[in-house]
Every structure is written in C-alpha cells, then in structure tokens.
LUMNU-751718 format. One record per residue: residue number from 1; residue in one letter; x, z, y of N, C-alpha, C in turn. Coordinates in steps of 0.02 Angstrom, whole numbers, always signed. Example, Ala and Ser with C-alpha at 12.3 -4.5 7.8 and 13.67 -1.06 7.14 Angstrom:
BEGIN
  pos  code      nu      nw      nv     cau     caw     cav      cu      cw      cv
    1     A    +660    +390    -284    +615    +390    -225    +660    +390    -165
    2     S    +642    +354    -112    +684    +357     -53    +645    +394      +2
END
This chain:
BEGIN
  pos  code      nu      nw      nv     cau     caw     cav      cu      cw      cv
    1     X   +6335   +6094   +5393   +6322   +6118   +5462   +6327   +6194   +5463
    2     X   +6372   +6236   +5540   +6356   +6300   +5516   +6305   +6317   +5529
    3     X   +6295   +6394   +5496   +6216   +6428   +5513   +6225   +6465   +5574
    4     X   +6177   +6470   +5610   +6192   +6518   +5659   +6144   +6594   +5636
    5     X   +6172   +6644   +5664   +6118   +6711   +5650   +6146   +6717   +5581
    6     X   +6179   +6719   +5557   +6186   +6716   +5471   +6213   +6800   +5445
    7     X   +6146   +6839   +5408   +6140   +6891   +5407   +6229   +6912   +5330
    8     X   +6259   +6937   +5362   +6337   +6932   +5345   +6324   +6980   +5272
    9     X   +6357   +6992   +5225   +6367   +7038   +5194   +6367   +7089   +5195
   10     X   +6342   +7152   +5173   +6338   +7227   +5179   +6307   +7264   +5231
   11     X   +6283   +7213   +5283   +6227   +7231   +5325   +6169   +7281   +5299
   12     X   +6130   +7254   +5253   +6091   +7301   +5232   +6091   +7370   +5177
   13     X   +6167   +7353   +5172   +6188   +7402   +5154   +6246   +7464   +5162
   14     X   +6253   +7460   +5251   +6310   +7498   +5259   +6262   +7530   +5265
   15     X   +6315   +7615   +5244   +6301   +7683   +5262   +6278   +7696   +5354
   16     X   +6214   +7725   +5359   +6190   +7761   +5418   +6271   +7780   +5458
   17     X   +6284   +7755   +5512   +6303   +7826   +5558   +6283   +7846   +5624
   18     X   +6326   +7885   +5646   +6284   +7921   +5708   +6274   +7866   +5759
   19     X   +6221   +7858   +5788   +6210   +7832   +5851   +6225   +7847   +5902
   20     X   +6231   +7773   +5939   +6275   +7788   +5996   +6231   +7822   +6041
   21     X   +6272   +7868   +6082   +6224   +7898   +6124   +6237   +7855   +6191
   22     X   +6195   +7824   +6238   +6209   +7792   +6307   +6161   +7812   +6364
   23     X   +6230   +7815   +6434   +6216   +7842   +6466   +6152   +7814   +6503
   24     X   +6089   +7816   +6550   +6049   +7801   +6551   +6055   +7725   +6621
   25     X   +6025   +7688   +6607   +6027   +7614   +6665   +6073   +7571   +6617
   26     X   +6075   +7560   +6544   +6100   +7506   +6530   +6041   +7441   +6543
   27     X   +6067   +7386   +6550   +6054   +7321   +6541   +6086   +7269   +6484
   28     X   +6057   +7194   +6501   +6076   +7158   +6472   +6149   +7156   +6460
   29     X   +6175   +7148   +6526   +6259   +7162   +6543   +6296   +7225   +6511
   30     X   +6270   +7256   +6486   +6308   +7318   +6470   +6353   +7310   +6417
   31     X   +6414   +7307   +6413   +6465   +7271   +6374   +6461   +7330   +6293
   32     X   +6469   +7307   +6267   +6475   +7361   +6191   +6535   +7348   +6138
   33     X   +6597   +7291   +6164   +6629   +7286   +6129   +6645   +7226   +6179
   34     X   +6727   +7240   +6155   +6763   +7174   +6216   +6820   +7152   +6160
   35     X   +6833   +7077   +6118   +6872   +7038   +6092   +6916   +7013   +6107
   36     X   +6965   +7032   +6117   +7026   +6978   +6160   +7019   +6952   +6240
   37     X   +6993   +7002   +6256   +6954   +6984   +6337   +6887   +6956   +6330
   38     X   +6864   +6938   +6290   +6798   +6911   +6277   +6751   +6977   +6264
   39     X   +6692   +6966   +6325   +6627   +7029   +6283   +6566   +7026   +6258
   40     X   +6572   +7043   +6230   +6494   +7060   +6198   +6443   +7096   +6219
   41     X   +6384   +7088   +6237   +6340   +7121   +6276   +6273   +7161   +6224
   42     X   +6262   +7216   +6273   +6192   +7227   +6237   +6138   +7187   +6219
   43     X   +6138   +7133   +6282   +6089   +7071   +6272   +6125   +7018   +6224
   44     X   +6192   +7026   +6190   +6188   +6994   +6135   +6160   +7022   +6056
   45     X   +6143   +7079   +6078   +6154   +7116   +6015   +6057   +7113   +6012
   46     X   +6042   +7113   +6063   +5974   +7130   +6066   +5928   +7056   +6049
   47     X   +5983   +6976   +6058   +5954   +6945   +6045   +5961   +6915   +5984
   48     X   +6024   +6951   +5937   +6009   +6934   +5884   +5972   +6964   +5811
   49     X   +5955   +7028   +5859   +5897   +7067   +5831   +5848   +7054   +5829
   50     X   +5805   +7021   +5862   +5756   +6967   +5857   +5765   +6918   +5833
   51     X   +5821   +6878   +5807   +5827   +6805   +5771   +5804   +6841   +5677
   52     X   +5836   +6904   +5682   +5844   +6915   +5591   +5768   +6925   +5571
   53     X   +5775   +6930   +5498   +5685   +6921   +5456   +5684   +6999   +5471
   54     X   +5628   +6994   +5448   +5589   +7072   +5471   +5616   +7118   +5429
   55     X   +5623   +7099   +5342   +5664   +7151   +5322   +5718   +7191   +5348
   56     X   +5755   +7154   +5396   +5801   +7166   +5428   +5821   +7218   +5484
   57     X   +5745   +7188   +5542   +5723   +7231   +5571   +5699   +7297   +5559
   58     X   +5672   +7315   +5508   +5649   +7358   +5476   +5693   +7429   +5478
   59     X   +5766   +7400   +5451   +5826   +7450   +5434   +5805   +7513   +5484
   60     X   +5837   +7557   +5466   +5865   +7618   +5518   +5881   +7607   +5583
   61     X   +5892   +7611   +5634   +5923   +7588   +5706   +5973   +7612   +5680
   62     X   +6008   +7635   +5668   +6068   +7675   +5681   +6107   +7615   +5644
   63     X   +6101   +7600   +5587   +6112   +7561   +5533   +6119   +7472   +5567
   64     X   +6056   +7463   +5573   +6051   +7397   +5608   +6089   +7394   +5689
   65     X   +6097   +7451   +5726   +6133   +7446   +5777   +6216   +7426   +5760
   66     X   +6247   +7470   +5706   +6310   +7463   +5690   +6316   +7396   +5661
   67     X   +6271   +7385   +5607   +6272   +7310   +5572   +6290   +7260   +5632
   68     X   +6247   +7244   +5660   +6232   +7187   +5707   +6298   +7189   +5754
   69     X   +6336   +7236   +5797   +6400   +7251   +5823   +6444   +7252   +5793
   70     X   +6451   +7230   +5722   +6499   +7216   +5684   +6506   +7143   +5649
   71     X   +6473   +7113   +5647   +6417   +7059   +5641   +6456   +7005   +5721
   72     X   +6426   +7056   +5764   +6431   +6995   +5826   +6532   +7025   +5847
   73     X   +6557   +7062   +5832   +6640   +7045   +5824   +6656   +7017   +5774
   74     X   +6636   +7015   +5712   +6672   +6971   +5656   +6668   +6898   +5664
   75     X   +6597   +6876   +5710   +6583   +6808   +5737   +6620   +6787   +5772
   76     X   +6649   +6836   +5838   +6678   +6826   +5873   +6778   +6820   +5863
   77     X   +6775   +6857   +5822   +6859   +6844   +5783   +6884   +6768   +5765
   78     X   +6796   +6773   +5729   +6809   +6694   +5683   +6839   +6647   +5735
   79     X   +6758   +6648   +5776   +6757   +6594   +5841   +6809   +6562   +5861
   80     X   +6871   +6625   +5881   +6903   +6622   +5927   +6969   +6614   +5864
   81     X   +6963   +6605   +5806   +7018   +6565   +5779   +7019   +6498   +5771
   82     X   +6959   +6461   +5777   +6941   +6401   +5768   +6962   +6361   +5860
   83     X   +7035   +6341   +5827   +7066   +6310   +5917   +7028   +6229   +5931
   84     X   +7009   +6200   +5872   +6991   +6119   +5897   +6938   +6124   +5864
   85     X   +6871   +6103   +5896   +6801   +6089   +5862   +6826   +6010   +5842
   86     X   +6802   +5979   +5779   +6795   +5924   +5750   +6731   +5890   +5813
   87     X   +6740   +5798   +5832   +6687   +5803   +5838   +6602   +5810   +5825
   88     X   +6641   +5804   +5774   +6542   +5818   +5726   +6522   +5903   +5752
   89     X   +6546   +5941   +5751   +6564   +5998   +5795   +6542   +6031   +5864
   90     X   +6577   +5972   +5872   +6568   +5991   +5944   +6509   +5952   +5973
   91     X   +6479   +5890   +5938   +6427   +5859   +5971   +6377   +5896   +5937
   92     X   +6394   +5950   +5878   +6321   +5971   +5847   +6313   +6032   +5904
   93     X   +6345   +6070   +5913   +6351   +6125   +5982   +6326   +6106   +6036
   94     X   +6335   +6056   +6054   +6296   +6027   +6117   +6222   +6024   +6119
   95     X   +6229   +5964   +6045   +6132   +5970   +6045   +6104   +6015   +6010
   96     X   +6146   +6071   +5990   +6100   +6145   +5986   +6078   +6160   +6062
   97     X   +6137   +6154   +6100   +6123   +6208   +6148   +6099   +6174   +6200
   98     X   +6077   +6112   +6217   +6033   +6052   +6241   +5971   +6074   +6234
   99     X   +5935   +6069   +6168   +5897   +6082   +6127   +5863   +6163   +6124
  100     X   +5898   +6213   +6129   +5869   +6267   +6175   +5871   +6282   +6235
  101     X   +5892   +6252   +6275   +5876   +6265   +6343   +5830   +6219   +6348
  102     X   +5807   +6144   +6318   +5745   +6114   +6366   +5695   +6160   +6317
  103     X   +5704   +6182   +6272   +5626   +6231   +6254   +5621   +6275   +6273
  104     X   +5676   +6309   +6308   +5661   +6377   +6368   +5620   +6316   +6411
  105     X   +5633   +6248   +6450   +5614   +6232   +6511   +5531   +6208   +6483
  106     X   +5520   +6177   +6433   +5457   +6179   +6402   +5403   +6256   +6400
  107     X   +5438   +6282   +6407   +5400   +6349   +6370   +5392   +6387   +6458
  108     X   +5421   +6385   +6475   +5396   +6383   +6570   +5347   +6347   +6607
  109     X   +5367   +6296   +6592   +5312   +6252   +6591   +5228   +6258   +6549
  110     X   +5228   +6266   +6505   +5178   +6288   +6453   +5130   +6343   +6490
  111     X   +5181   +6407   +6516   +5159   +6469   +6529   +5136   +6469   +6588
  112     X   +5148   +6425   +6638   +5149   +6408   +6708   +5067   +6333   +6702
  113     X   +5065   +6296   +6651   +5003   +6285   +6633   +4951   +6289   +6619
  114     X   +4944   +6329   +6554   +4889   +6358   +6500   +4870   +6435   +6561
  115     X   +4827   +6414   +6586   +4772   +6475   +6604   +4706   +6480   +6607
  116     X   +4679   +6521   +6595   +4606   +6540   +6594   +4578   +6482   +6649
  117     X   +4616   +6494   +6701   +4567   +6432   +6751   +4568   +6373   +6736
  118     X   +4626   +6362   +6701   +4631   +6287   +6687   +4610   +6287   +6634
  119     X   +4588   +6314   +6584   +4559   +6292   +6534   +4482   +6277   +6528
  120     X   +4461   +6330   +6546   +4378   +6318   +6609   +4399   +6250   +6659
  121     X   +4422   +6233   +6687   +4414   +6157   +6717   +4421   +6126   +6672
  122     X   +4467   +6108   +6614   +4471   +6075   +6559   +4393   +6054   +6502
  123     X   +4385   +6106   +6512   +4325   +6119   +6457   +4261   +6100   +6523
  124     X   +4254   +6115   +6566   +4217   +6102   +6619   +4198   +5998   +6624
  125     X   +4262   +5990   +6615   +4270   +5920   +6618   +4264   +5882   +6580
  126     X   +4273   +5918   +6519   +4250   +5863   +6446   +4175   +5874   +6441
  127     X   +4153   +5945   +6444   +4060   +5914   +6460   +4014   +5932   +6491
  128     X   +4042   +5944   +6570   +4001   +5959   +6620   +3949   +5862   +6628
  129     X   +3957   +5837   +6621   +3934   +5790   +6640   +3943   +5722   +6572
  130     X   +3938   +5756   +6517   +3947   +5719   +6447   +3890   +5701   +6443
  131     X   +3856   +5630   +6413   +3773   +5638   +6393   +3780   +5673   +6327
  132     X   +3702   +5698   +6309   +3716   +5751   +6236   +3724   +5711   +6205
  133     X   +3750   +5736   +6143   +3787   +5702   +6080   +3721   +5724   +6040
  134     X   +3712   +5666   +5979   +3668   +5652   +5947   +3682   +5711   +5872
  135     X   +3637   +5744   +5828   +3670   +5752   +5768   +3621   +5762   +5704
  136     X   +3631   +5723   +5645   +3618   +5705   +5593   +3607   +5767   +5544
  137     X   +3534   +5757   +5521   +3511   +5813   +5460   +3518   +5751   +5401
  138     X   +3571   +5749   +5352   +3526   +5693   +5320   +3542   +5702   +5237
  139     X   +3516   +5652   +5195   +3566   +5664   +5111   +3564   +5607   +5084
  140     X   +3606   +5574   +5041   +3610   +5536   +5024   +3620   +5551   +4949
  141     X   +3622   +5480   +4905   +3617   +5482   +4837   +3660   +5413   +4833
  142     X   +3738   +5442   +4803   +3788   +5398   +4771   +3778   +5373   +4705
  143     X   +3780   +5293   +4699   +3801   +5285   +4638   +3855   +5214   +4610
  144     X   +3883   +5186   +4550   +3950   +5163   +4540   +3902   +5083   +4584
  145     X   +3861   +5038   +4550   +3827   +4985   +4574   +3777   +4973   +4627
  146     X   +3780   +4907   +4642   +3722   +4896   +4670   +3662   +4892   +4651
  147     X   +3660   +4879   +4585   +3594   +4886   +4533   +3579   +4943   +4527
  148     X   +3613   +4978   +4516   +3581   +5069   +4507   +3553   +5081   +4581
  149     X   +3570   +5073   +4621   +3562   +5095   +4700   +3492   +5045   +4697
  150     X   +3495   +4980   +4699   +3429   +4974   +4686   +3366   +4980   +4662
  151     X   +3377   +4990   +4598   +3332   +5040   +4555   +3316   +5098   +4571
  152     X   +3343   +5145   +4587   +3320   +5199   +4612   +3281   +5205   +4696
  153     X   +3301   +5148   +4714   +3261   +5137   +4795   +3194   +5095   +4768
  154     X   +3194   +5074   +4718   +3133   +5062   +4689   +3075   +5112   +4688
  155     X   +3130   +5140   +4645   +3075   +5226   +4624   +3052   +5267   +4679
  156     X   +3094   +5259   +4737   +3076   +5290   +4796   +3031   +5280   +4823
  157     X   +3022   +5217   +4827   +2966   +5165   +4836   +2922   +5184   +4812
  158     X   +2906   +5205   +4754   +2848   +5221   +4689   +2835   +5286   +4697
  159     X   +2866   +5342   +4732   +2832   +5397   +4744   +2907   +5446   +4691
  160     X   +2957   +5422   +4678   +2999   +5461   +4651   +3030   +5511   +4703
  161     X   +3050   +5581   +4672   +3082   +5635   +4733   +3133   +5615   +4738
  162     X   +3151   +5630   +4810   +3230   +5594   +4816   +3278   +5665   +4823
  163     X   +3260   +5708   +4805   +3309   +5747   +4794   +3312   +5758   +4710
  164     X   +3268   +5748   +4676   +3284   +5747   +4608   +3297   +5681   +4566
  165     X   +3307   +5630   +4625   +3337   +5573   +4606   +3412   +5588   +4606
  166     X   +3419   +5638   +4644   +3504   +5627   +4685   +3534   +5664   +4621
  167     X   +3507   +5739   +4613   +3519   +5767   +4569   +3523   +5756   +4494
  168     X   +3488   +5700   +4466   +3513   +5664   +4429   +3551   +5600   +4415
  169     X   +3574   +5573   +4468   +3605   +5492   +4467   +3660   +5525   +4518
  170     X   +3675   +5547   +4544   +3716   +5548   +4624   +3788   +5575   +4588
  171     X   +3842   +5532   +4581   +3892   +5537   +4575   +3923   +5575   +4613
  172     X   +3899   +5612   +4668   +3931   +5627   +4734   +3911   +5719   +4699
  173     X   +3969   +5741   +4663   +3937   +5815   +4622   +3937   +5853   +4684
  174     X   +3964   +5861   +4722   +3929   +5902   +4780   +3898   +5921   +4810
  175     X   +3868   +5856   +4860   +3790   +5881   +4872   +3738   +5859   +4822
  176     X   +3733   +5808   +4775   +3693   +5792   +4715   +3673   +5850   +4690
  177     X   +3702   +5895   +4662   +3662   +5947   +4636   +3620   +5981   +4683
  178     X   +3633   +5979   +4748   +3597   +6022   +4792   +3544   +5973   +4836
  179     X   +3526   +5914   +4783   +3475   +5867   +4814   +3491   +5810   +4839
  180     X   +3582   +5813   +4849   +3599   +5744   +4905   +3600   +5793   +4981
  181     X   +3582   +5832   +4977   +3610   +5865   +5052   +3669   +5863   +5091
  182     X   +3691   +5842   +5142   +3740   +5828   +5175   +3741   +5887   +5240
  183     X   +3682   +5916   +5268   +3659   +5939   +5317   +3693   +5923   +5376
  184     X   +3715   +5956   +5448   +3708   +5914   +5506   +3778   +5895   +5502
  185     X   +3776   +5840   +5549   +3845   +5820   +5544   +3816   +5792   +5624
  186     X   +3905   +5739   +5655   +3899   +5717   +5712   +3920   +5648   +5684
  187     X   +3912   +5603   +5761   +3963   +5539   +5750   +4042   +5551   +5734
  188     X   +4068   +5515   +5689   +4159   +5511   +5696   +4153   +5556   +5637
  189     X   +4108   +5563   +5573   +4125   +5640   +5516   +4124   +5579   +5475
  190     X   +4067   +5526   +5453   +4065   +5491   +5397   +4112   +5427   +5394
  191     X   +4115   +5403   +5337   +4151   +5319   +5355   +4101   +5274   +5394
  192     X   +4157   +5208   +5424   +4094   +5212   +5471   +4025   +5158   +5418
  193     X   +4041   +5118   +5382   +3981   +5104   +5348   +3929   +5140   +5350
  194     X   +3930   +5185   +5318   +3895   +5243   +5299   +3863   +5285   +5362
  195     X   +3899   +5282   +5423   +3876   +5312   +5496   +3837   +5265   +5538
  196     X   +3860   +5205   +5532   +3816   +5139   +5546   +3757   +5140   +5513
  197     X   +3736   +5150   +5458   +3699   +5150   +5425   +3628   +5215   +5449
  198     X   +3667   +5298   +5456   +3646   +5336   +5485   +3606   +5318   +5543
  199     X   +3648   +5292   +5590   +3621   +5280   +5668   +3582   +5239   +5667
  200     X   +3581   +5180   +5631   +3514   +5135   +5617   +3455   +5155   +5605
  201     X   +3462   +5214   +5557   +3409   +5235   +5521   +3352   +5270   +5544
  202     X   +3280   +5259   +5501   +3213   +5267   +5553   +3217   +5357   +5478
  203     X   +3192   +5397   +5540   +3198   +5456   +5511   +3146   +5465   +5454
  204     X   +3147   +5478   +5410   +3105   +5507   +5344   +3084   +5448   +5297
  205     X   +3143   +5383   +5335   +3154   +5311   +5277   +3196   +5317   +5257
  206     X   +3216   +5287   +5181   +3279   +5281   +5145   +3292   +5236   +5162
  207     X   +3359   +5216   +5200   +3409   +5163   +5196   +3456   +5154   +5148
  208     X   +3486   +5068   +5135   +3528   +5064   +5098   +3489   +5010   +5051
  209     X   +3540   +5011   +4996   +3592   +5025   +4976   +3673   +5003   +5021
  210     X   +3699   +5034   +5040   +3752   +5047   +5107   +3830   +5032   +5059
  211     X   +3869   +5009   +5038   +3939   +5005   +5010   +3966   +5046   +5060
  212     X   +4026   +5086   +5038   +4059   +5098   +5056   +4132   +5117   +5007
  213     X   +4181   +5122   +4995   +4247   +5131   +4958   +4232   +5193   +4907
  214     X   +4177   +5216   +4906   +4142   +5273   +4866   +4095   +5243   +4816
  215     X   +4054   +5192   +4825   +4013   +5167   +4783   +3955   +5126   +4857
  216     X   +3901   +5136   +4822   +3833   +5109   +4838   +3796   +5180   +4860
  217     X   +3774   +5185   +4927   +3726   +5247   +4954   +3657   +5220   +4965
  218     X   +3604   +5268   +4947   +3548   +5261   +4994   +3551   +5330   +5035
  219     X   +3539   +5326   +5106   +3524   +5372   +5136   +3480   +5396   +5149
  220     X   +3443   +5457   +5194   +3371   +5480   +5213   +3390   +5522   +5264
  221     X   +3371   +5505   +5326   +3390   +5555   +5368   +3333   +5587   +5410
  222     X   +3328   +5657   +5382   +3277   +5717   +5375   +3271   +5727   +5444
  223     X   +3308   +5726   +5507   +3300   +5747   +5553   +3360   +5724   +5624
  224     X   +3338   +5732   +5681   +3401   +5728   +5719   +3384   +5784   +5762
  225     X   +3452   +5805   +5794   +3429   +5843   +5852   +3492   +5825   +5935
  226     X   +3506   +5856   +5970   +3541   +5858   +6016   +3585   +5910   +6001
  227     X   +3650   +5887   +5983   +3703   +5920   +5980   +3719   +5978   +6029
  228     X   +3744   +6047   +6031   +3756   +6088   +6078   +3825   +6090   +6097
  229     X   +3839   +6090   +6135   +3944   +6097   +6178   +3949   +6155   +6139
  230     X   +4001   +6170   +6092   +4037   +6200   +6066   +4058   +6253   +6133
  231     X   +4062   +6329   +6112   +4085   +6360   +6155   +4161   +6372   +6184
  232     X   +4202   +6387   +6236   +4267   +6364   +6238   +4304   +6403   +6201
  233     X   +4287   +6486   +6170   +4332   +6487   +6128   +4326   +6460   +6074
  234     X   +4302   +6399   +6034   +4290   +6383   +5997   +4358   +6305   +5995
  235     X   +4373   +6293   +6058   +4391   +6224   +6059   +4459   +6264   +6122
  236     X   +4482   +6312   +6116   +4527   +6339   +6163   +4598   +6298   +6142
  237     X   +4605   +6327   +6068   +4688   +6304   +6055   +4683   +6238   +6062
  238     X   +4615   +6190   +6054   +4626   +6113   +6064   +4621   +6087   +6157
  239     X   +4601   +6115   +6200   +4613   +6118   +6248   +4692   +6133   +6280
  240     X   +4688   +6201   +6255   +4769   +6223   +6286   +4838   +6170   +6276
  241     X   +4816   +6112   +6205   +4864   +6075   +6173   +4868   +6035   +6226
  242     X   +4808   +6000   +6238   +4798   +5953   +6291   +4834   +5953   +6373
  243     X   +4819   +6026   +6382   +4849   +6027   +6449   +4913   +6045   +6439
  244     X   +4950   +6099   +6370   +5007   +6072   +6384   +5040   +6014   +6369
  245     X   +5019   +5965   +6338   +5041   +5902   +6338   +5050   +5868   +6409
  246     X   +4989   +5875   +6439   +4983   +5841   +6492   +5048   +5870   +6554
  247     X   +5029   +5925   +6547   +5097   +5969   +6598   +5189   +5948   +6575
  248     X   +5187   +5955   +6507   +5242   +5916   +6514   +5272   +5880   +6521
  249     X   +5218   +5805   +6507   +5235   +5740   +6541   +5235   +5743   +6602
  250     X   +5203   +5771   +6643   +5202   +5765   +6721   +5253   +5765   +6743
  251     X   +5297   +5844   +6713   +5343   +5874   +6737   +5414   +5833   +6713
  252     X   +5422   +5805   +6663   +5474   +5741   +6618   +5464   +5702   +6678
  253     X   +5427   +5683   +6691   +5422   +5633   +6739   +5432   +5642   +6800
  254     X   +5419   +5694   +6838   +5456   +5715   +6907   +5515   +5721   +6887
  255     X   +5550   +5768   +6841   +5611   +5767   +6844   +5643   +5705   +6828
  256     X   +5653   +5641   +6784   +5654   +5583   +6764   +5671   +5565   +6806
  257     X   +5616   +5543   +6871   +5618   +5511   +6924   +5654   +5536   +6970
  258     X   +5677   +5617   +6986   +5715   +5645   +7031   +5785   +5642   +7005
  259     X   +5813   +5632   +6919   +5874   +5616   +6908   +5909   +5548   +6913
  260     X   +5983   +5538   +6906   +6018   +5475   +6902   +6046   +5479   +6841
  261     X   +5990   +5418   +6787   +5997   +5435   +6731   +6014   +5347   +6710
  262     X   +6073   +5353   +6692   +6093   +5257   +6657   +6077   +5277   +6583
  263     X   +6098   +5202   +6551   +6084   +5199   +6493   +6133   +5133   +6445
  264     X   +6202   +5173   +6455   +6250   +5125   +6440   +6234   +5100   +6380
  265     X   +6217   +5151   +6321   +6220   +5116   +6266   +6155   +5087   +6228
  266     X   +6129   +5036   +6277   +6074   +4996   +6274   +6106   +4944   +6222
  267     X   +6161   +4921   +6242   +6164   +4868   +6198   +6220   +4894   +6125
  268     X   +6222   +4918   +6105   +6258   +4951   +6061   +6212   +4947   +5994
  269     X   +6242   +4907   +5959   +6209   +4902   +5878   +6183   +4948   +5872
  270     X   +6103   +4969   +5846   +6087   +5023   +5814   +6100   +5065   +5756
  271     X   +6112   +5000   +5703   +6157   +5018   +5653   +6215   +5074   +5644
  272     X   +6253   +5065   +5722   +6324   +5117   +5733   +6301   +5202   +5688
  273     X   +6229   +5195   +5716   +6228   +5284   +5700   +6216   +5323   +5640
  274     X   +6238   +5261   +5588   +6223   +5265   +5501   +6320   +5276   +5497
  275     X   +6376   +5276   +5553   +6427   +5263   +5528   +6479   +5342   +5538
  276     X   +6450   +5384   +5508   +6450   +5451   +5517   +6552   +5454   +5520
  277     X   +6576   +5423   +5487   +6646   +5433   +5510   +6690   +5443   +5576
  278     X   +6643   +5401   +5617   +6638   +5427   +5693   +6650   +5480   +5737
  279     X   +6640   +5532   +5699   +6636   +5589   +5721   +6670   +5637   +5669
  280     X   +6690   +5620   +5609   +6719   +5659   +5548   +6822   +5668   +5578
END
C-alpha cells in the first residue's frame, strides 16, 4: 500500500536557505509552485506540516519550508506519471478519501455536541434523581478449601482476630497482610458471588465460607455508608463519550433516512472478498 506524508530523503538534511519573503494577505490559496498546470498551495504545504513527527517540525523554517515544497513537487511529478491507477488503487484512494471526509463530518458533529451545557444535563440526568448507591467497608480472608475456610470461621467463633487470621491463612497477599482489608468499594467491583454475599451480609458478622474462582472467602463487613455522585469532572471524558456517541447515531440516522441508499450486493457470496485478484 502507498504511504502517504512519507518524509522523502534529505529533508532533514538539506542546507538552510534564504526564506521566502511574502507579500502580506497570503491564504490557503496562495499558489507556491505550479506542475504542469497543476498547483500547489500554501494550504498544501501547511497541511503537510502538521501530518510530519515533531522531530520534523522542529527543523529551521527556512529548512522545513524548502523541504516540504520540494517534497510536495516531487509528489506531484510522480503523481502525474502514474496514467492508470490499478484497481486495488484506485479503490484504496477512494476509501482513504471516504474515510477522511466522514471524520471531518464526525468531528463537526462531536464539536457541535460535547458542551459544557450538555454535559451538565448529562450528568444532571444520571443522578439528579438516582436513589443513593450503597458502599461497602469490608475484608475478607481467602483460602485454597472449604475445610480451611471452615476452620478458621470456627476460630472466629471462639474469639480468634480476624485480621490476624487473614494475615496468616489469606492467600489473597494483598490485602492479607494488611488484615484482609478491602476498604470501600461499590456494587459491580467484586465477582458477583462474593458481592451477593456482601449485600446479604449483617454488618460486624462473618459470612461465608462464599466460593468463588479464587478459592473459599469469609467475609466481614465493617461498615456501610451512602455512596456520594462523583463530581462531573471526575466522570467528564465518560460523559462526553456518551453524548458523542449518542450525537452521532442521531445524525447517521437523519442522514440514512434523508439518503437513496440500495444495497445490490446483498446477495453476493461473502466469501468473494477473500478473492483479492479482483482488483490486482
């Protein structure tokens, strides 16, 4: 496949020269080199100054101005010797340039979405009117059996500490050394065995022994409280995702419905598109 932007040879290393001096009111349009009747614009030069890596950018202007205008005629020489695109070619050209224009039309969309107001109604709406969410102080003590898990809910029973139970039996080296501490968590964090188990549970009793794909748990859950709404910059980039998701289906879909769109090759083996000779 070709590359496009493809930083050419000796770019970063031609010699400085003088810069062009220009007269003042250029634009995009401002031609800087004309190929066989074909021109080249400042706004080409300017947009492939933004495609290159930063090392790139970096150069001298003077340097990177000449590079890049020599660069976008040697492209253009090529171009224009190449008389028949293959179709593999010419259908890859298409869905390049398919393919950046609907992410210009996405990215309008996006920008014409995502705003401060709408993200405040967004966030307004997930928990202006949510009941509070519940959340879990609790620790548990992992181990390989059900016999060990019982035995030690024995001892619990008998007046044994359950944080220096955990700390010695609790396979779980994480919070085990630190007692079996798990500290707060919400619904939707644990497996759900193990969260079932939680929500059942009468506070400052050990439950269990609980299976789960980890071993055998007893739990103890130290406390509950009422979860607080996360503040919105906290949950912004997961909001903003949302609404632009939502904005772009809307908008797929007005347009969808406002185009005349068939779909000849409904019945066409799927298989065909493994038969790359097609296009060779």
């Amino acid at each position: 496949m070709l590359k496009q932007a493809r930083i050419w040879p000796g770019l970063a290393l031609m010699a400085a020269l003088a810069t062009p001096v220009w007269a003042e009111g250029e634009t995009a349009d401002t031609v800087v080199s004309t190929v066989n009747g074909v021109t080249i614009t400042l706004g080409h030069m300017i947009a492939l100054r933004e495609s290159l890596p930063p090392q790139y950018q970096s150069l001298p202007d003077d340097v990177l101005f000449n590079g890049i205008l020599d660069q976008l005629v040697q492209q253009e020489v090529l171009r224009q010797s190449v008389k028949d695109l293959s179709p593999r070619h010419a259908a890859t050209l298409e869905n390049d340039t398919r393919g950046y224009v609907s992410g210009v039309a996405i990215e309008a969309i996006v920008l014409d979405a995502v705003t401060d107001t709408a993200l405040q109604a967004a966030y307004d709406a997930r928990f202006m009117d949510a009941a509070p969410q519940t959340e879990y102080n609790a620790a548990h003590i992992l181990v390989v059996t059900l016999e060990e898990a019982e035995q030690l809910k024995s001892d619990l029973a008998g007046g044994a500490d359950f944080a220096e139970l955990a700390k010695a039996n609790s396979i779980d080296t994480g919070s085990g050394a630190n007692g079996g501490e798990l500290g707060w968590f919400g619904v939707g964090v644990m497996v759900k065995p193990f969260e079932e188990a939680v929500l059942g549970a009468t506070v400052g009793e050990v439950a269990g022994p609980i299976q789960t794909d980890f071993g055998y748990h007893l739990v103890l859950v130290k406390e509950t409280r009422n979860a607080e709404n996360p503040p919105l910059d906290q949950i912004r980039d997961e909001l903003a995702a949302e609404i632009e998701n939502a904005a772009i289906e809307a908008r797929l879909k007005e347009l969808t419905d406002a185009a005349t769109v068939t779909r000849e090759g409904e019945g066409i083996d799927p298989t065909i598109l493994k038969n790359v000779t097609l296009i060779d």
